[in-house]
C-alpha positions in Angstrom: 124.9 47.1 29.8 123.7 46.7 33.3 122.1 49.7 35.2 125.7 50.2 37.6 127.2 50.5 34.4 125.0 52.9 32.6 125.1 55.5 35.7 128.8 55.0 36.1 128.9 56.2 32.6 126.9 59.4 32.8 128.0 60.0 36.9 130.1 63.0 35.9 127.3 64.6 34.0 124.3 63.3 36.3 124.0 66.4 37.8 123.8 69.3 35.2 121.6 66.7 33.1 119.0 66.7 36.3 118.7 70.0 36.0 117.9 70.0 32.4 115.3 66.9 32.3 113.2 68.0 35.5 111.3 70.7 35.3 111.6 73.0 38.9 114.5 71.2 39.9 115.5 73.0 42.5 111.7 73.1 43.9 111.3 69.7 43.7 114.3 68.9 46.0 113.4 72.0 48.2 110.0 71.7 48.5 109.7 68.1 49.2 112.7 68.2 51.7 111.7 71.1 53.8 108.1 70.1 54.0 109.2 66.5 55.1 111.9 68.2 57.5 109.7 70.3 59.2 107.7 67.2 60.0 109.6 65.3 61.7 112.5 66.2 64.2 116.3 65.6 63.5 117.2 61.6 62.7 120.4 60.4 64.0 121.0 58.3 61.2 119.9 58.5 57.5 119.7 56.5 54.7 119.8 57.3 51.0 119.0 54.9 48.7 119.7 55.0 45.1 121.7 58.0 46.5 123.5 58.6 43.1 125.8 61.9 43.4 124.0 63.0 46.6 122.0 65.6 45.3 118.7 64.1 48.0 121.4 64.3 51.2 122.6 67.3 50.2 119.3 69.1 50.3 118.8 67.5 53.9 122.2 68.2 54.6 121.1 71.5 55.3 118.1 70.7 57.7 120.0 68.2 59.7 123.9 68.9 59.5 124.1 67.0 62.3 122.4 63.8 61.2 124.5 60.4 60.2 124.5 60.2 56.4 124.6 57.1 54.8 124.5 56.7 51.2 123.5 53.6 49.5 124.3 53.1 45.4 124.9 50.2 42.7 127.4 52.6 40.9 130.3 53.4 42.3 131.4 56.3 40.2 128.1 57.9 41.2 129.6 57.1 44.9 132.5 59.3 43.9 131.0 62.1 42.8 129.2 62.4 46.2 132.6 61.5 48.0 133.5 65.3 46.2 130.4 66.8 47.2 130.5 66.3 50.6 134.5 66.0 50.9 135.8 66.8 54.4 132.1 66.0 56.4 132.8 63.1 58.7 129.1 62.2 59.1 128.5 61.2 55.5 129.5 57.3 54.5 128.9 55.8 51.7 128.5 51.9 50.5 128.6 50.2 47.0 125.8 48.0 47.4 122.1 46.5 45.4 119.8 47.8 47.6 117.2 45.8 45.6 118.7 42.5 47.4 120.3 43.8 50.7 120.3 46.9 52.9 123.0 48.4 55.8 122.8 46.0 58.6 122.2 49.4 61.0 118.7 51.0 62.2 118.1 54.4 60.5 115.3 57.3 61.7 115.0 58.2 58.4 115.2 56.7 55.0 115.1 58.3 51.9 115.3 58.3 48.3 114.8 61.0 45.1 114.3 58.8 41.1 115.6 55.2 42.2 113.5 53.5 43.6 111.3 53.4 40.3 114.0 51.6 37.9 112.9 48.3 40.2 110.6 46.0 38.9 107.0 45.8 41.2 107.7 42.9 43.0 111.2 44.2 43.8 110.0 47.3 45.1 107.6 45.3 47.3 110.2 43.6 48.6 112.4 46.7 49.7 109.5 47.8 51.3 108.2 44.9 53.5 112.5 44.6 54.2 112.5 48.3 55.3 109.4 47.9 57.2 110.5 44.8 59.5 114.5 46.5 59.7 113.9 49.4 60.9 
């Protein structure tokens, strides 16, 4: 089974199970938002990579309501459930997409990403980076 497939599997229970397999959920979300938010002023446009169910953007959400959202996954179910979570906010958008091979054609302020980015292989994540760097 291919990762899309296994998240698309568990994308209605992704979220209770976070809070049961990470210790401090909520602090690790909270802290690590609000100490990057406070360090750096509100970004037009974010990214989310890996962005799952939305759980990252919706910790930022509250920092930078204003901010363009847009959130990047292999699985679409996972897509859906952040389609609920965020229902009614026009400034959150969301694309199917490997970000492992390509990325949103747009410029983004801020990029971001909570437990994805480690299911890629070294030389993958290398890649995303130098990509990121010379993109944005």
């Amino acid at each position: 089974m291919d990762i899309d497939e296994q998240f698309n599997v568990i994308a209605k229970e992704y979220d209770i199970n976070r809070k049961r397999f990470i210790p401090c959920f909520e602090d690790y979300y909270e802290s690590t938002t609000k100490f990057l938010t406070s360090n750096i002023k509100a970004p037009k446009r974010v990214l989310d990579l890996g962005a799952g169910t939305g759980l990252l953007t919706s910790f930022w959400y509250k920092y930078f309501p204003e901010s363009e959202y847009v959130l990047v996954d292999i699985a679409d179910k996972m897509l859906e459930v952040a389609k609920e979570r965020f229902s009614g906010l026009e400034n959150v958008s969301y694309q199917v997409l490997d970000y492992a091979k390509e990325l949103p054609d747009e410029a983004f302020e801020s990029i971001i990403s909570a437990l994805s980015i480690h299911h890629l292989e070294n030389t993958d994540k290398a890649e995303l980076f130098t990509h990121i760097g010379k993109n944005n």
